[in-house]
DOMI-508667 format. One record per residue (C-alpha): residue in three letters; chain; x, y, z. Coordinates in nm, 2 decimals, padded with zeros to 4 digits. Each point is the difference from the previous one (the first is absolute). Layout:
BEGIN
+------+-------+--------+--------+--------+
: rest : kette :      x :      y :      z :
+------+-------+--------+--------+--------+
:  ALA :     A :      X :      Y :      Z :
...
+------+-------+--------+--------+--------+
END
This chain:
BEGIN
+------+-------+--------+--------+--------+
: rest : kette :      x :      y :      z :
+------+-------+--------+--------+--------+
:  UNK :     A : -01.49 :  01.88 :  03.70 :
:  UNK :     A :  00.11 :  00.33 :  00.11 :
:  UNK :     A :  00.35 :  00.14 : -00.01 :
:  UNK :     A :  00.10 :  00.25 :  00.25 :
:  UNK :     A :  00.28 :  00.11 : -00.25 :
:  UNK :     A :  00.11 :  00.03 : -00.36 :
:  UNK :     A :  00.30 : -00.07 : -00.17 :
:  UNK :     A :  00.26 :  00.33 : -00.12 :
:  UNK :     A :  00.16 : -00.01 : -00.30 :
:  UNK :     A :  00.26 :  00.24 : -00.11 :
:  UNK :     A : -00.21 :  00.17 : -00.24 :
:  UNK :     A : -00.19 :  00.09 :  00.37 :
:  UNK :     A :  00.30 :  00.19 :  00.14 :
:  UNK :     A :  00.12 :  00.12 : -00.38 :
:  UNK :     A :  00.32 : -00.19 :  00.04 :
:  UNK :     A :  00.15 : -00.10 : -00.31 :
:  UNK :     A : -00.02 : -00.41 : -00.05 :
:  UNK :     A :  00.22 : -00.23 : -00.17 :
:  UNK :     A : -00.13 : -00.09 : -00.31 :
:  UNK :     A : -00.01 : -00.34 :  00.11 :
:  UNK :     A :  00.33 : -00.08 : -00.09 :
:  UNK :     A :  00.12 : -00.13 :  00.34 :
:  UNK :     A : -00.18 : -00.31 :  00.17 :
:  UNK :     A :  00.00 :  00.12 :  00.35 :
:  UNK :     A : -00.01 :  00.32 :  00.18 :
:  UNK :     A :  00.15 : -00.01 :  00.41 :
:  UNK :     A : -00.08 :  00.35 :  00.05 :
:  UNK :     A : -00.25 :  00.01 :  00.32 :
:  UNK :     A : -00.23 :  00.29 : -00.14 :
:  UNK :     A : -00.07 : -00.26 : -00.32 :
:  UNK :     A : -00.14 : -00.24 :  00.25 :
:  UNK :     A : -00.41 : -00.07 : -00.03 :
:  UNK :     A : -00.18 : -00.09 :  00.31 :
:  UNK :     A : -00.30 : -00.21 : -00.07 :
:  UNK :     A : -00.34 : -00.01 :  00.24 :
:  UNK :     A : -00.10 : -00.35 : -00.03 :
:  UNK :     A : -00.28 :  00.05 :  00.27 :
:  UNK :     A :  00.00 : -00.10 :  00.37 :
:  UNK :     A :  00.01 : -00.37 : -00.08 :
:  UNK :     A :  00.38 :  00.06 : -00.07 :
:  UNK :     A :  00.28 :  00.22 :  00.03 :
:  UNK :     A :  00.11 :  00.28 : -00.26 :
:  UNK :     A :  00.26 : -00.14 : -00.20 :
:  UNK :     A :  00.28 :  00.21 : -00.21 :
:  UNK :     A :  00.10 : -00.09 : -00.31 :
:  UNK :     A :  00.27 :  00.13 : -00.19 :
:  UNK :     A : -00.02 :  00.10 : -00.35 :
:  UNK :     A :  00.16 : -00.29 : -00.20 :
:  UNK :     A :  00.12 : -00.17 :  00.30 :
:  UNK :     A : -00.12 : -00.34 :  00.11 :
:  UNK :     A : -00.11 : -00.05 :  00.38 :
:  UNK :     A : -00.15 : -00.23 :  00.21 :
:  UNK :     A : -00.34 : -00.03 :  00.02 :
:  UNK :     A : -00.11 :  00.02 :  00.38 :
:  UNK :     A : -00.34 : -00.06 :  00.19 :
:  UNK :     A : -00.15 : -00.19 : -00.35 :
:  UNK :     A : -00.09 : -00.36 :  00.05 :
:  UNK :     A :  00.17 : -00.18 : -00.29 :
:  UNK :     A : -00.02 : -00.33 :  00.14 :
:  UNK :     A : -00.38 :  00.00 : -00.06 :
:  UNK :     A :  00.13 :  00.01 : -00.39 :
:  UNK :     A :  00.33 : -00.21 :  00.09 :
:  UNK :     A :  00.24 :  00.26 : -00.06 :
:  UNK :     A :  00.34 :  00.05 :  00.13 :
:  UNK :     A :  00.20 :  00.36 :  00.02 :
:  UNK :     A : -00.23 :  00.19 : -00.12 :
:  UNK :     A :  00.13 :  00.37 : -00.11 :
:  UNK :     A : -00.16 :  00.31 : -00.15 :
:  UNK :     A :  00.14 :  00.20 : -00.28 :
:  UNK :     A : -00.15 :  00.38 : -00.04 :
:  UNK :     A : -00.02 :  00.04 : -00.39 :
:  UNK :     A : -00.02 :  00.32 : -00.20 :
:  UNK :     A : -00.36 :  00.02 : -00.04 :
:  UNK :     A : -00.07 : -00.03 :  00.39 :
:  UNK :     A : -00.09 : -00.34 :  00.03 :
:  UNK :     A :  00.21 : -00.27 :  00.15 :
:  UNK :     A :  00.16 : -00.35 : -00.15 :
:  UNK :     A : -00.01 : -00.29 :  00.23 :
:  UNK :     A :  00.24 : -00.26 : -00.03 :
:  UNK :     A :  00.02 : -00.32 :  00.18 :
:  UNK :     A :  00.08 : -00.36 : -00.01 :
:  UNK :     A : -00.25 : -00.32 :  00.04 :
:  UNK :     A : -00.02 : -00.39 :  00.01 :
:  UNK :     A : -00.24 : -00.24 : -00.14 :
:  UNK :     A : -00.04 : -00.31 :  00.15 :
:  UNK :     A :  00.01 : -00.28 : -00.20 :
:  UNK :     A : -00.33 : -00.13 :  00.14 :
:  UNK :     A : -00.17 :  00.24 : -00.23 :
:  UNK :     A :  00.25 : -00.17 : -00.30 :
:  UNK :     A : -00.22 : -00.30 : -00.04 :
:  UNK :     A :  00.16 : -00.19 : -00.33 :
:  UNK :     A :  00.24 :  00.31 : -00.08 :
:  UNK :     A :  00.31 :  00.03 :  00.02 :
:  UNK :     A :  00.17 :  00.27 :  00.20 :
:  UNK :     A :  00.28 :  00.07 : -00.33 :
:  UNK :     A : -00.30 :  00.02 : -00.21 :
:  UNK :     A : -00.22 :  00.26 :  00.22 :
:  UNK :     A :  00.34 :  00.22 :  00.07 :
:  UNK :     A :  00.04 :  00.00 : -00.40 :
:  UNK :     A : -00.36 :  00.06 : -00.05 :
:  UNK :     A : -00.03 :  00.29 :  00.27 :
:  UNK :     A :  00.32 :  00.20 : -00.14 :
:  UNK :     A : -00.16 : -00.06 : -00.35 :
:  UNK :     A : -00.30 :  00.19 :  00.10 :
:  UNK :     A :  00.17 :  00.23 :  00.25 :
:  UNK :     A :  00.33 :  00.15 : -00.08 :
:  UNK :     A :  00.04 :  00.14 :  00.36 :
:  UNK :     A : -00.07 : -00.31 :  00.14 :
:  UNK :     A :  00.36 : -00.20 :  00.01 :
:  UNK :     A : -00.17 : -00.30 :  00.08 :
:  UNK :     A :  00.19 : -00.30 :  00.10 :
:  UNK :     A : -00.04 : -00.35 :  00.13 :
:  UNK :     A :  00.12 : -00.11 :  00.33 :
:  UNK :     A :  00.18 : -00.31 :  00.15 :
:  UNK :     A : -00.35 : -00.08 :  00.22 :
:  UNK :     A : -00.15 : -00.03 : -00.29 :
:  UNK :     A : -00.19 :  00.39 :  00.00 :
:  UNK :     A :  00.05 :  00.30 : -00.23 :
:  UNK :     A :  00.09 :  00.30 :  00.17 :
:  UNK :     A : -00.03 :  00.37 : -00.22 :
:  UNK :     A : -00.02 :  00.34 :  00.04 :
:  UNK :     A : -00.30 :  00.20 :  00.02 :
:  UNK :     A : -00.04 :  00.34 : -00.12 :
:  UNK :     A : -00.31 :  00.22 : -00.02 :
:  UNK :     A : -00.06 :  00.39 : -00.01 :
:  UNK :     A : -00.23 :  00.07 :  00.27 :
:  UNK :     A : -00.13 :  00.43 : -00.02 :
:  UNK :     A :  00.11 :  00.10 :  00.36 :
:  UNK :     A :  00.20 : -00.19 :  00.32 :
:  UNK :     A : -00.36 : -00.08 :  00.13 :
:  UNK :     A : -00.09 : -00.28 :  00.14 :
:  UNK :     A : -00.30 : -00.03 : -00.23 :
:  UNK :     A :  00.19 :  00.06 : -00.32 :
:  UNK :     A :  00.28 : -00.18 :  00.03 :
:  UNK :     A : -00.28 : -00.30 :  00.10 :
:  UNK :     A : -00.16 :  00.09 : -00.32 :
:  UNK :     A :  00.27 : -00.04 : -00.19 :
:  UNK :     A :  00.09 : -00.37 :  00.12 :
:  UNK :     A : -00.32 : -00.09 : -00.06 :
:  UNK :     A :  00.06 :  00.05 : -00.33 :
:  UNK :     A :  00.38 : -00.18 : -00.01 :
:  UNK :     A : -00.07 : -00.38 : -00.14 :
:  UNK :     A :  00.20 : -00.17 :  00.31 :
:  UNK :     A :  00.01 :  00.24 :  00.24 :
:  UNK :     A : -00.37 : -00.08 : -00.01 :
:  UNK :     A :  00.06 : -00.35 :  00.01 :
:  UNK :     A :  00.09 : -00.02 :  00.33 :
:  UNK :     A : -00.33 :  00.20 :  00.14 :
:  UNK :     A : -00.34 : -00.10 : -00.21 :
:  UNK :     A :  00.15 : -00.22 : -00.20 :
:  UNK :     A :  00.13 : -00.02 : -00.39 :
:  UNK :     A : -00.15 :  00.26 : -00.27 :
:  UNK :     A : -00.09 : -00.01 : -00.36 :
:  UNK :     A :  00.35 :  00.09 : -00.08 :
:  UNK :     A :  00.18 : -00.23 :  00.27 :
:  UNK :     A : -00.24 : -00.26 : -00.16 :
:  UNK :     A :  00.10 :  00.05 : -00.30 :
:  UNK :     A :  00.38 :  00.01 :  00.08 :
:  UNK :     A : -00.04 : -00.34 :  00.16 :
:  UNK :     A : -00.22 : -00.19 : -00.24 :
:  UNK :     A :  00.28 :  00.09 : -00.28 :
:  UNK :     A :  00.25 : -00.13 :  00.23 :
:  UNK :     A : -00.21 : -00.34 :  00.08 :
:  UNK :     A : -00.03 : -00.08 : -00.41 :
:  UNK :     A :  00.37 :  00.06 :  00.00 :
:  UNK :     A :  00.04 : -00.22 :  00.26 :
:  UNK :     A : -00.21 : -00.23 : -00.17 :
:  UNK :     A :  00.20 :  00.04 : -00.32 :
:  UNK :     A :  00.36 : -00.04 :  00.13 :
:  UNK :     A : -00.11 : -00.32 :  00.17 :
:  UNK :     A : -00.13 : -00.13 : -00.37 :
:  UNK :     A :  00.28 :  00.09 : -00.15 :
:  UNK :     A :  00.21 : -00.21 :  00.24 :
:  UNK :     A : -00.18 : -00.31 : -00.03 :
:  UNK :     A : -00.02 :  00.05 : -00.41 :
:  UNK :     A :  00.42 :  00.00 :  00.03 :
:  UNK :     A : -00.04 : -00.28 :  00.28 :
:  UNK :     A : -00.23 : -00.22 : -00.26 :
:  UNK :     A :  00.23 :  00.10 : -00.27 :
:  UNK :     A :  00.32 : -00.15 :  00.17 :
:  UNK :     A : -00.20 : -00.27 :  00.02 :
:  UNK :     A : -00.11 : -00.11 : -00.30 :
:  UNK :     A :  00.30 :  00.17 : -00.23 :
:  UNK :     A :  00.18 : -00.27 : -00.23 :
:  UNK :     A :  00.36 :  00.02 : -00.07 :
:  UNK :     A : -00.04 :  00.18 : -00.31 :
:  UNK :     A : -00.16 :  00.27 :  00.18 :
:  UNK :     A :  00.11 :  00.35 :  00.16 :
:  UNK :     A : -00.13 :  00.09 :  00.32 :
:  UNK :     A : -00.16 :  00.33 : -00.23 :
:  UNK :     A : -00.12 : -00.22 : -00.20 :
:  UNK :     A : -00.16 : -00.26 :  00.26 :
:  UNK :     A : -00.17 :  00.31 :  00.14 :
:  UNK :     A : -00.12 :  00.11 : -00.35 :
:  UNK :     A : -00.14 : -00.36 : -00.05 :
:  UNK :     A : -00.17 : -00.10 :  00.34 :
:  UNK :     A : -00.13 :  00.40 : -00.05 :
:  UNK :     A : -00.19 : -00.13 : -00.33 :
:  UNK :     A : -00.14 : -00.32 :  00.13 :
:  UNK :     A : -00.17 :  00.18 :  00.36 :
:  UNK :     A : -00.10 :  00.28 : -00.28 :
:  UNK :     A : -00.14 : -00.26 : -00.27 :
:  UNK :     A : -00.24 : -00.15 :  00.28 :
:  UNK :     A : -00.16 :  00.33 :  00.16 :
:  UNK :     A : -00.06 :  00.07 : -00.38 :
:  UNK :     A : -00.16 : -00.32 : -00.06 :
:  UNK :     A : -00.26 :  00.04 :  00.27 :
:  UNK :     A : -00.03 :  00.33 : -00.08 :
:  UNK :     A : -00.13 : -00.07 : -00.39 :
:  UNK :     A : -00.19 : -00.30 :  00.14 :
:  UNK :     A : -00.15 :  00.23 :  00.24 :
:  UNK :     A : -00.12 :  00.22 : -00.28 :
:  UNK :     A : -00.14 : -00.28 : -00.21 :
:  UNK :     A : -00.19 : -00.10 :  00.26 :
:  UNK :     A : -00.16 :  00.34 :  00.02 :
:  UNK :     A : -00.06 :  00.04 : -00.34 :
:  UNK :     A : -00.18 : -00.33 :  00.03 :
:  UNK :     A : -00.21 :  00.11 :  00.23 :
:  UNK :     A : -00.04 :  00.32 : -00.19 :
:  UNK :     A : -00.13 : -00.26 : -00.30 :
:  UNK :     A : -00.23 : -00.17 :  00.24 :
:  UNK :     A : -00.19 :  00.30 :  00.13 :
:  UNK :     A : -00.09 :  00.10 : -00.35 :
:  UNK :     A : -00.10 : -00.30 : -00.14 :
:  UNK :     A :  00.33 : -00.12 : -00.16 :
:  UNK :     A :  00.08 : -00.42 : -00.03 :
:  UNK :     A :  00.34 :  00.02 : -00.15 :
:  UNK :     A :  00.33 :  00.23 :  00.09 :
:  UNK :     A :  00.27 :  00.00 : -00.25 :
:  UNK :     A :  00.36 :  00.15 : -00.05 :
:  UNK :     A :  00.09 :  00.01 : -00.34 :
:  UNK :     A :  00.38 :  00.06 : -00.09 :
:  UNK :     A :  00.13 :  00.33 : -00.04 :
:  UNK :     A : -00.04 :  00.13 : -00.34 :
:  UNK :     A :  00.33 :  00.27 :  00.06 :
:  UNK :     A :  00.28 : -00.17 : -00.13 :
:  UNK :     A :  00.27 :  00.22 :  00.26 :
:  UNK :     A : -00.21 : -00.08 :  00.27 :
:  UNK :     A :  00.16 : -00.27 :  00.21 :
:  UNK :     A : -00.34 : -00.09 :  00.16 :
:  UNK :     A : -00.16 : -00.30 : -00.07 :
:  UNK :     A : -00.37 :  00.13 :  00.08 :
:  UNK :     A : -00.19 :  00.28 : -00.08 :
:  UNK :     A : -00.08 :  00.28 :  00.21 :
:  UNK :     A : -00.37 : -00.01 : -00.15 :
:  UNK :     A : -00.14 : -00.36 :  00.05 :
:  UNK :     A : -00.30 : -00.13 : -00.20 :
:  UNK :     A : -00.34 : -00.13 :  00.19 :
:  UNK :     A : -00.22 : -00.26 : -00.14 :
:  UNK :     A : -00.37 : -00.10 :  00.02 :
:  UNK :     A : -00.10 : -00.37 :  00.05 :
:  UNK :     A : -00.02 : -00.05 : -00.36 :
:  UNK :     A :  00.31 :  00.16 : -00.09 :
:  UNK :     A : -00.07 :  00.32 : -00.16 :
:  UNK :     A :  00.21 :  00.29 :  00.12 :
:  UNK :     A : -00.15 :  00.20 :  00.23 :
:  UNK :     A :  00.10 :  00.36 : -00.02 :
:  UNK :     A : -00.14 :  00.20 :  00.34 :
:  UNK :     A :  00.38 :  00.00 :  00.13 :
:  UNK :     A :  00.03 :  00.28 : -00.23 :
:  UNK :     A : -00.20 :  00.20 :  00.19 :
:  UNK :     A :  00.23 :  00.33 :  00.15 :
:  UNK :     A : -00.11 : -00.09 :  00.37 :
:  UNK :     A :  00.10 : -00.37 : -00.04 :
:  UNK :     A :  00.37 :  00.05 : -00.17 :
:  UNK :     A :  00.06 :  00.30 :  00.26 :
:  UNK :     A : -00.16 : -00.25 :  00.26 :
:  UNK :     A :  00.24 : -00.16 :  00.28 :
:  UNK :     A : -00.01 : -00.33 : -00.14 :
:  UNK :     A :  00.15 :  00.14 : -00.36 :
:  UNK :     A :  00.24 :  00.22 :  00.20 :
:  UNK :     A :  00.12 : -00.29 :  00.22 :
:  UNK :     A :  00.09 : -00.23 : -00.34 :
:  UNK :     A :  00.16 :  00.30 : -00.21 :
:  UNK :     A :  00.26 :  00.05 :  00.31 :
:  UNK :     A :  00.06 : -00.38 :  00.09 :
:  UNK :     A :  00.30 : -00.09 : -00.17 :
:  UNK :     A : -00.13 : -00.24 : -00.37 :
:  UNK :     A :  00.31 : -00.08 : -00.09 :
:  UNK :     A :  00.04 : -00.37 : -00.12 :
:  UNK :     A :  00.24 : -00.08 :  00.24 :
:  UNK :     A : -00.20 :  00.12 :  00.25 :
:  UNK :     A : -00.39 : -00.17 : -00.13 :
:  UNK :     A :  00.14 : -00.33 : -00.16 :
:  UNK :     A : -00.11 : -00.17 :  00.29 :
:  UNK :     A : -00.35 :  00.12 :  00.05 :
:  UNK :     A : -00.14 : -00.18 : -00.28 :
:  UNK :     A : -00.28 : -00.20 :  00.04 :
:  UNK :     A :  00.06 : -00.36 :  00.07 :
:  UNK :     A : -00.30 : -00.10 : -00.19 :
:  UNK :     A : -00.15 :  00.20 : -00.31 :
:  UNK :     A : -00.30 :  00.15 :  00.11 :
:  UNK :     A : -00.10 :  00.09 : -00.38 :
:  UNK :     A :  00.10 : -00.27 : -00.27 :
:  UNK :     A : -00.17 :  00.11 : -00.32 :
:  UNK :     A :  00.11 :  00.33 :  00.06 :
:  UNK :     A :  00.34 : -00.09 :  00.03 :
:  UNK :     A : -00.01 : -00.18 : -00.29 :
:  UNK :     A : -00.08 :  00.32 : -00.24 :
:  UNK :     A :  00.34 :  00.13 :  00.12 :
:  UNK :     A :  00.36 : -00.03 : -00.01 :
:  UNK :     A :  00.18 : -00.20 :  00.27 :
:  UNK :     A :  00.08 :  00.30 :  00.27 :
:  UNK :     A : -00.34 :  00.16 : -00.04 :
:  UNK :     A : -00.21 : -00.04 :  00.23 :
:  UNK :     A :  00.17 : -00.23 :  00.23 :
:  UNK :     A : -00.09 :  00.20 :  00.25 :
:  UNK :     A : -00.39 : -00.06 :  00.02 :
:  UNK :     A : -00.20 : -00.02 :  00.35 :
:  UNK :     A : -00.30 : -00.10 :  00.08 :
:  UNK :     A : -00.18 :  00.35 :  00.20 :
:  UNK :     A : -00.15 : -00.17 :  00.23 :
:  UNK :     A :  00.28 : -00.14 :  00.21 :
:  UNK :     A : -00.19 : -00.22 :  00.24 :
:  UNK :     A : -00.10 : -00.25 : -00.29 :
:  UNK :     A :  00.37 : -00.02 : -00.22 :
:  UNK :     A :  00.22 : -00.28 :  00.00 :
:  UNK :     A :  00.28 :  00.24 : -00.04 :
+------+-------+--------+--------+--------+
END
């Protein structure tokens, strides 16, 4: 894109500057005239000196008052202001986007507004008072963007952390709602929150372990394995009830001892057991209703091997 002139600096004419201790200079011959082509006018921007951005279509990127600021270097700092609808805050919440945008952006001063949209500023640094650069660099702005092809990587990413904290802040209200609920007189409301916390946590960690016994059983089944069995944890200061390292069995009950093999214990089955939670509390109910194994319960003590399943789940009782 041509230019028909170029910008003079002071080091041009030999005048002394500054030192850039001052934020604006008013003196006319400090002025910088910018070519921006025959698609718009020349505009003049003062060193340091905010002013409105003229002939630039903003509203194709939805922003409002649009000024240029000439910065030391030569290029120019464009500020402006913009709104996001709230039909593109599907299940997030305008509080939660503003505190999510200002996170990522501390130029942003992102806040939500009474119609239910979050309005912020928008700042870029575009290389000239071109049409073309200061277009390039809104392309690159998250939500000034927004508003023209849509939401980038970054926008995306902005809003998606706002939607799980949506998402969170409305579980966390109905946890305290349940908790009213079902607190007893003996109770504080902490501790009513602390308590109705445990029992939502205890059953996600009960499907979670029984989730992972069921792929270790599978596991068993695919290499030949009749029996599955979780013997009590030898560590006396471990609070689990299980070990990490279950044993498999054969039809005729001899140990079996492939699951040593590195692939197998670094295998997702193994990893999805050694992070489910085995803590008794947790397990006690996922004992077999009906021993699969009989004599080989009978060699041990009463806790061992209470937890034994048949591999192939579609012919246990359990």
């Amino acid at each position: 894109m041509a230019r028909t002139a170029t910008k003079v600096r002071k080091k041009d004419t030999g005048e002394q500057g500054n030192g850039g201790q001052f934020g604006s200079v008013t003196r006319s011959d400090a002025e910088v005239a910018v070519d921006t082509g025959t698609s718009s006018p020349g505009r003049k921007i003062m060193p340091g000196l905010p002013q409105p951005i003229e002939g630039h279509n903003g509203d194709l990127y939805g922003i409002d008052e649009m000024t240029g600021t000439l910065l030391p270097e030569g290029s120019i700092r464009i500020e402006g202001a913009t709104s996001i609808p709230a039909c593109n805050l599907e299940d997030v919440d305008p509080q939660e986007l503003a505190r999510q945008m200002n996170l990522a952006d501390p130029y942003a001063e992102a806040r939500a507004t009474s119609d239910g949209n979050v309005q912020c500023k928008v700042v870029v640094t575009a290389d000239s008072a071109d049409n073309f650069d200061i277009d390039y660099a809104l392309e690159g702005h998250p939500w000034a963007s927004l508003n023209r092809s849509g939401p980038d990587v970054e926008a995306e990413r902005i809003i998606d952390a706002a939607r799980k904290s949506t998402a969170l802040n409305a579980a966390r209200q109905s946890l305290g709602e349940y908790a009213e609920l079902s607190r007893t007189p003996q109770q504080t409301p902490t501790q009513a929150r602390a308590a109705a916390a445990r029992e939502l946590y205890r059953e996600a960690a009960q499907a979670e372990s029984s989730e992972a016994i069921d792929g270790l059983r599978d596991l068993g089944s695919r290499h030949s394995a009749a029996y599955l069995s979780f013997p009590t944890s030898d560590d006396f200061e471990d609070t689990s009830l299980l070990s990490a390292f279950p044993t498999y069995y054969d039809a005729d009950g001899q140990e079996m001892d492939w699951q040593t093999h590195p692939d197998i214990e670094n295998g997702p089955e193994y990893s999805a057991w050694i992070m489910a939670d085995r803590d008794e509390w947790v397990v006690q109910d996922l004992s077999p209703s009906t021993r699969e194994y009989p004599d080989l319960e009978s060699m041990t003590t009463r806790t061992d091997h209470v937890f034994t399943y048949r591999c192939a789940r579609d012919t246990e009782g359990a």
